[in-house]
N, C-alpha and C positions, 0 to 999 in steps of 0.2 A: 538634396542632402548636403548637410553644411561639408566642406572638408575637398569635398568634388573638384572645387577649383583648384585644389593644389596637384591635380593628375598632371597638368602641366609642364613640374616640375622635373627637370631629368634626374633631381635629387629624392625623390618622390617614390619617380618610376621605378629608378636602383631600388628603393628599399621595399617598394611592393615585391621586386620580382626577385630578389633576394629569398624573401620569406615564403612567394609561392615554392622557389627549389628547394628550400628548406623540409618544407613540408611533405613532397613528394619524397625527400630522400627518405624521413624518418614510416615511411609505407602511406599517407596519406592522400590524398585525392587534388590536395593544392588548400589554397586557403580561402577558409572559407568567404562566403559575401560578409556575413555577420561579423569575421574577426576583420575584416577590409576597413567594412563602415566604423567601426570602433575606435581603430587607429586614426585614421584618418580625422575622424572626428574629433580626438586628443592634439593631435597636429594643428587644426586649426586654433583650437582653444593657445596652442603652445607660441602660434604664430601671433597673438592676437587678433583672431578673426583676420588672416590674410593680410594682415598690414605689416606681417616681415617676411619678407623672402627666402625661402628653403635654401636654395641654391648656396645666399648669401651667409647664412646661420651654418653652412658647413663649412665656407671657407672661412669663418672665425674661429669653428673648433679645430682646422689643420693650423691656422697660426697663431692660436692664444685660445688652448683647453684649459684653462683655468678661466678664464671669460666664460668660456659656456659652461663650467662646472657650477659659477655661482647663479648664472642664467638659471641652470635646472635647478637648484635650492630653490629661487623664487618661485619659479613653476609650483615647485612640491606644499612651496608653505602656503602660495593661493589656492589650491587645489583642493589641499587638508582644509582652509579657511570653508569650505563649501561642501565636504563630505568626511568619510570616516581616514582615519593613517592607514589602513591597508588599504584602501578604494585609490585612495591619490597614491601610494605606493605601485600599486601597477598602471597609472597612468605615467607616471616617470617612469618605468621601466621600458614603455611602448616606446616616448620620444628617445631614452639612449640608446632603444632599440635600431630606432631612423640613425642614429651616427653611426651605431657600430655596425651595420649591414654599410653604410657607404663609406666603411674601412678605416673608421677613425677608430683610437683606441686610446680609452681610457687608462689613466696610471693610478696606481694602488690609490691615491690620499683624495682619488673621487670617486666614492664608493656609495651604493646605493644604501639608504635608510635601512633599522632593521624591522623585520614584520614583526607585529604586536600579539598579541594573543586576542584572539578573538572577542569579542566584548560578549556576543550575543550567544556562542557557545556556551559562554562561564554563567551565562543568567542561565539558560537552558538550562545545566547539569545543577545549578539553585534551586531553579522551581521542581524540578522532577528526572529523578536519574532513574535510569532502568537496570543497569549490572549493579551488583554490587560484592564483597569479597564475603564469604563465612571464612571466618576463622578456624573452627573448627574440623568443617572438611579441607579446606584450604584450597575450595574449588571459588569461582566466579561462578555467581549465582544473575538468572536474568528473569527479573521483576516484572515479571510480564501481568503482573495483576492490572497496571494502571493504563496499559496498551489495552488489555481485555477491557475496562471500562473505555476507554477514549472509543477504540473501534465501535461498538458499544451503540453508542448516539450517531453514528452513522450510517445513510442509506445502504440498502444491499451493494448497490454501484460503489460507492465511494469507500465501503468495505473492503471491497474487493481491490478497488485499490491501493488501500496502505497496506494490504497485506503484500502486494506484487511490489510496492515500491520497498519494502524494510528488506523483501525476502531477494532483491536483485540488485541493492545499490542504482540503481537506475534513476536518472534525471526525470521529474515529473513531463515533460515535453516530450520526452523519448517515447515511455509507455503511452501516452494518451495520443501518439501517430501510428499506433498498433492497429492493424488492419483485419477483420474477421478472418481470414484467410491464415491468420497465425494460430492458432487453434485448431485447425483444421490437416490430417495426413495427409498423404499422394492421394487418397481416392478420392476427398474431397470431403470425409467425415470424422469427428469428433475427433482428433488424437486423444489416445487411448494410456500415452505415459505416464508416470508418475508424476516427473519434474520436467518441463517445458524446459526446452534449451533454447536461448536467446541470442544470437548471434548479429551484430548491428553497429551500426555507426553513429554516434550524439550528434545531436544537430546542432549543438552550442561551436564545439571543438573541429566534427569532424574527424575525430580521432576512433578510433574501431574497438570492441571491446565483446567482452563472450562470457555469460552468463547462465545462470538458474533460475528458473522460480520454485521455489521451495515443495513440497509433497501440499503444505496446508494451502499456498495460493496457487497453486495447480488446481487443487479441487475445488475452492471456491471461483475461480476463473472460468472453469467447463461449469459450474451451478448458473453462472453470471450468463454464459453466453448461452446457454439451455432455456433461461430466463428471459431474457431479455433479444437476446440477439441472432435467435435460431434462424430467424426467416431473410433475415441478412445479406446483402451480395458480400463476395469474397472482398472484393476492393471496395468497401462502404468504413469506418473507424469502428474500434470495436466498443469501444466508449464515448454515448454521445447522451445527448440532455433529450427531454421527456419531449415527446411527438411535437412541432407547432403546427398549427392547423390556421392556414388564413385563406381569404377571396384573392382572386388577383384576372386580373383581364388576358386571357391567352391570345398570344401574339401571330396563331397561323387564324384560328377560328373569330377573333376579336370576341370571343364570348366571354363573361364571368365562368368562374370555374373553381372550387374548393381544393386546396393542395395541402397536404401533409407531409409533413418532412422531419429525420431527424438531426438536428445539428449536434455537429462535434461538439464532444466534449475540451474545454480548453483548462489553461493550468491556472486562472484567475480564474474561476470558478470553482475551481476544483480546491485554492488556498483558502476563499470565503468561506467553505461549507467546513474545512478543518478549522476554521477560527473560530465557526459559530458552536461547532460540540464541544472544543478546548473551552472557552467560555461559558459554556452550560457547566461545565465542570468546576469553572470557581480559576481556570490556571490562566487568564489572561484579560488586562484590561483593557482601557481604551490609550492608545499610544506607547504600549508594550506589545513585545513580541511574542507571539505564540509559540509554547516549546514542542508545537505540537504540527508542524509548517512541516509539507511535502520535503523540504529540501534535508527536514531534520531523520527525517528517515530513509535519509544518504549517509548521513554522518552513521548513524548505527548500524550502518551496515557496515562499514570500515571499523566499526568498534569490536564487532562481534567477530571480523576475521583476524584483529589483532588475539581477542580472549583468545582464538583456537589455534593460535599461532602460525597462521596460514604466511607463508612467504609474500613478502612485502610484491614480488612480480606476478605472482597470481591476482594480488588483489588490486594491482594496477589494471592489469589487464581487464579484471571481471567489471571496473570500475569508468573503466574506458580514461583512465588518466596517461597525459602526455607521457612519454616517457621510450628511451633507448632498450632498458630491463623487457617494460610490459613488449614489446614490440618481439622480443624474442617468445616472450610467453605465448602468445598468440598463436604464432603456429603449434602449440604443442593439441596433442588429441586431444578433443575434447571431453573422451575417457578419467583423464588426468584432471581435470576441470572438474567433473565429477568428484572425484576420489578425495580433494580439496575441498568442496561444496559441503559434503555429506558431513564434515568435519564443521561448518560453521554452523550447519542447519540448524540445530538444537537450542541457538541463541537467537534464531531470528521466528521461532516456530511461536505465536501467539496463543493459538486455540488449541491444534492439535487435529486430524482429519477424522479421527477412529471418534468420532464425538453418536450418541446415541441420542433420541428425545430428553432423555431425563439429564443428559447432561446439560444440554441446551439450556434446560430450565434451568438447572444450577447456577449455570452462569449467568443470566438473566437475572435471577434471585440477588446473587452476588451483587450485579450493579446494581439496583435496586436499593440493595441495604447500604451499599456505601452512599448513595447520593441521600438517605436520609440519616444518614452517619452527620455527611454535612449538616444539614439541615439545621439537626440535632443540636450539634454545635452553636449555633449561634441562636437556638429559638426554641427555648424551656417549652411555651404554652405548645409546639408540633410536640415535642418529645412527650408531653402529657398525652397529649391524643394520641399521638400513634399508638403510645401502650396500652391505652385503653382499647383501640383499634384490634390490638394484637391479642390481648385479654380474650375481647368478642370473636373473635376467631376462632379460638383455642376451645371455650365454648362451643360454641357455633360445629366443632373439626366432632369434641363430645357428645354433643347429641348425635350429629351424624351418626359417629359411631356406634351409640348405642340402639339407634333407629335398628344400621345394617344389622346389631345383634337380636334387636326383638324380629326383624325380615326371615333371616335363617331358622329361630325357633320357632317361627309361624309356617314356614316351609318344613322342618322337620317333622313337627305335628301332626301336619296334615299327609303327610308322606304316611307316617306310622297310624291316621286314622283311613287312608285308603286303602293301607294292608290290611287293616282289622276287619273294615266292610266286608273283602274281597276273602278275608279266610272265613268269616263269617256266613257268607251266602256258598263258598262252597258246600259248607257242612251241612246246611238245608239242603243244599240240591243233593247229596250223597243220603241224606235220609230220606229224603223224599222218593229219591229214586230204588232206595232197598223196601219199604211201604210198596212201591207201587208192582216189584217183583214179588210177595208175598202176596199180595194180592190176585195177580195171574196164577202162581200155583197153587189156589184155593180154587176158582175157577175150573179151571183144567186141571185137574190128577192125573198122573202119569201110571200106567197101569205095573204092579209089581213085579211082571216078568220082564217090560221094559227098564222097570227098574235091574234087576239081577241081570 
């Protein structure tokens, strides 16, 4: 690992063990490996690949900080030369990080850069926004028409997960390390809640955070693992890719032998399969970015707790962001997390759970018509045929219908001609049988004293 060789350094070590105390103070576990190797690796870059001395780059900032003030300018403007102003903005912020943890201290007039506005945000909310304001009610209204198509073109799995990703804020690596055993109560069956409580640490940060998943990916999440994952051991991932089935030589028997297995699901495959349905959709091309990326359905979920006006420390906390605020939030019940939650739900709720067949279809119908909506748009001789398509239908829906009406008055008919038979033959059998007693008392006379 580039960077390694600078552990040497006693200026180094300071700054590693600085940021591990740090991190323990603020509730954390220490720091992580991933945020280790990052710095470190900014370090070297900052050293020129090891060719300056740590040690020595801080005894120039205790005796000439304006030396190393225009030192990091250069840094920032080779750094920007090679990525985006905010990417090299937190790379400068790691190295003044290394002085300031080894007690040097910056004076007002070297001051870091400021953050930009996002670039790929602002294309995002261009190509497709999902809140938007009615004037009229003068509520925020959430557009979940174009979520309902996107989702839409994606597998049952991958369904299921942008609904758990919108509906929890949650890093796409975070949910895709979920374990069967998370779905699962104390006895070792189905949990039976509403809304899955999420309680966990990001594997990026390391930093703790306590969440929901909404009533609608609640319920497709138990469909998902009912589907898919029932046969599952507890400690196996709960989302992983389609069976591989290969030969392979066993190691005690030396024998061929067929093995199946299923492998985890990861988050590079899991951004491919949201690029490929954004794409089908007309919203992304080649060397643009898709508005339609796991990561963006992070962002809307901070959107949707700002609409409900959730407290900036709830949604730290549910969000798992660094922070002094979230850190108090945390321990609060998770009751109160609730009661918060239920307040964003309605902005992050796509389908809805209470859904019947014929709504299914609706919606279905829905995509359908918009993806020849497009179509349409751009290609007169489809829009000829489909209506004629549609024409033949509408026919086609007319005969049926008149068939099922000549079906009922052929059943009717015959219902009112099998009454007719059956009153019919009674009335013979009732003559028949008054003949046949007139007949016996011709026969046999009954003598007139029997009579009287």
């Amino acid at each position: 690992m580039k960077g390694e060789q600078l552990l040497k350094f006693e200026s180094v070590q300071n700054w590693l063990t600085s940021l591990e105390t740090s991190a323990k103070k603020r509730g954390k576990k220490g720091l992580s490996k991933n945020g280790k190797n990052i710095r470190l690796g900014r370090l070297w870059e900052y050293t020129l690949e090891g060719k300056l001395n740590p040690d020595e780059l801080l005894k120039e900032a205790q005796l000439d900080i304006k030396q190393t003030g225009q030192r990091l300018d250069s840094y920032f403007e080779a750094r920007k030369a090679k990525t985006s102003h905010n990417t090299a903005l937190t790379a400068l912020s790691f190295i003044r990080g290394f002085y300031s943890h080894n007690g040097v201290a910056f004076p007002r007039d070297i001051t870091l850069p400021k953050k930009l506005e996002a670039k790929v945000a602002t294309v995002d909310n261009e190509k497709v926004s999902f809140y938007d304001f009615d004037e009229e009610t003068e509520e925020i209204v959430f557009k979940n028409g174009t979520l309902q198509h996107f989702i839409g073109n994606l597998n049952f799995r991958d369904r299921t997960i942008a609904l758990c990703l919108l509906s929890t804020g949650a890093d796409g690596t975070d949910l895709l390390n979920l374990k069967v055993s998370f779905v699962k109560d104390m006895k070792g069956e189905l949990c039976k809640k509403k809304r899955f409580f999420w309680h966990g640490t990001r594997a990026k940060t390391r930093e703790p955070f306590r969440t929901f998943f909404s009533k609608e990916a609640t319920h497709f999440l138990k469909q998902y693992f009912e589907q898919e994952r029932a046969d599952a051991k507890d400690d196996e991932p709960l989302f992983v890719q389609p069976a591989r089935t290969y030969t392979r030589i066993n190691p005690t028997t030396k024998e061929e032998e067929t093995v199946t297995e299923n492998v985890k699901y990861n988050r590079s495959a899991l951004s491919i399969n949201f690029r490929k349905a954004a794409k089908k959709m007309g919203y992304t091309t080649k060397g643009e970015h898709s508005p339609f990326r796991p990561k963006r359905f992070r962002k809307l979920f901070r959107t949707a707790c700002g609409i409900a006006d959730v407290d900036p420390g709830y949604t730290k906390a549910m969000m798992g962001h660094a922070s002094d605020v979230s850190a108090g939030y945390l321990e609060k019940d998770p009751a109160l997390f609730k009661k918060v939650y239920v307040r964003v739900e309605p902005f992050l709720t796509v389908f809805g759970v209470d859904k019947d067949s014929v709504t299914e279809m609706s919606q279905e119908i829905t995509g359908l018509r918009d993806e020849v909506a497009l179509v349409v748009e751009g290609n007169k001789g489809v829009a000829d045929k489909t209506k004629r398509l549609e024409d033949e239908m509408v026919e086609l829906i007319g005969l049926v219908n008149e068939q099922q009406g000549q079906l009922k008055s052929a059943i009717r008919y015959i219902s009112e001609l099998r009454q007719e038979i059956y009153d019919r033959d009674r009335l013979d059998a009732e003559e028949d049988f008054h003949k046949l007693v007139e007949e016996v008392n011709k026969k046999h006379l009954i003598p007139k004293k029997a009579k009287s």
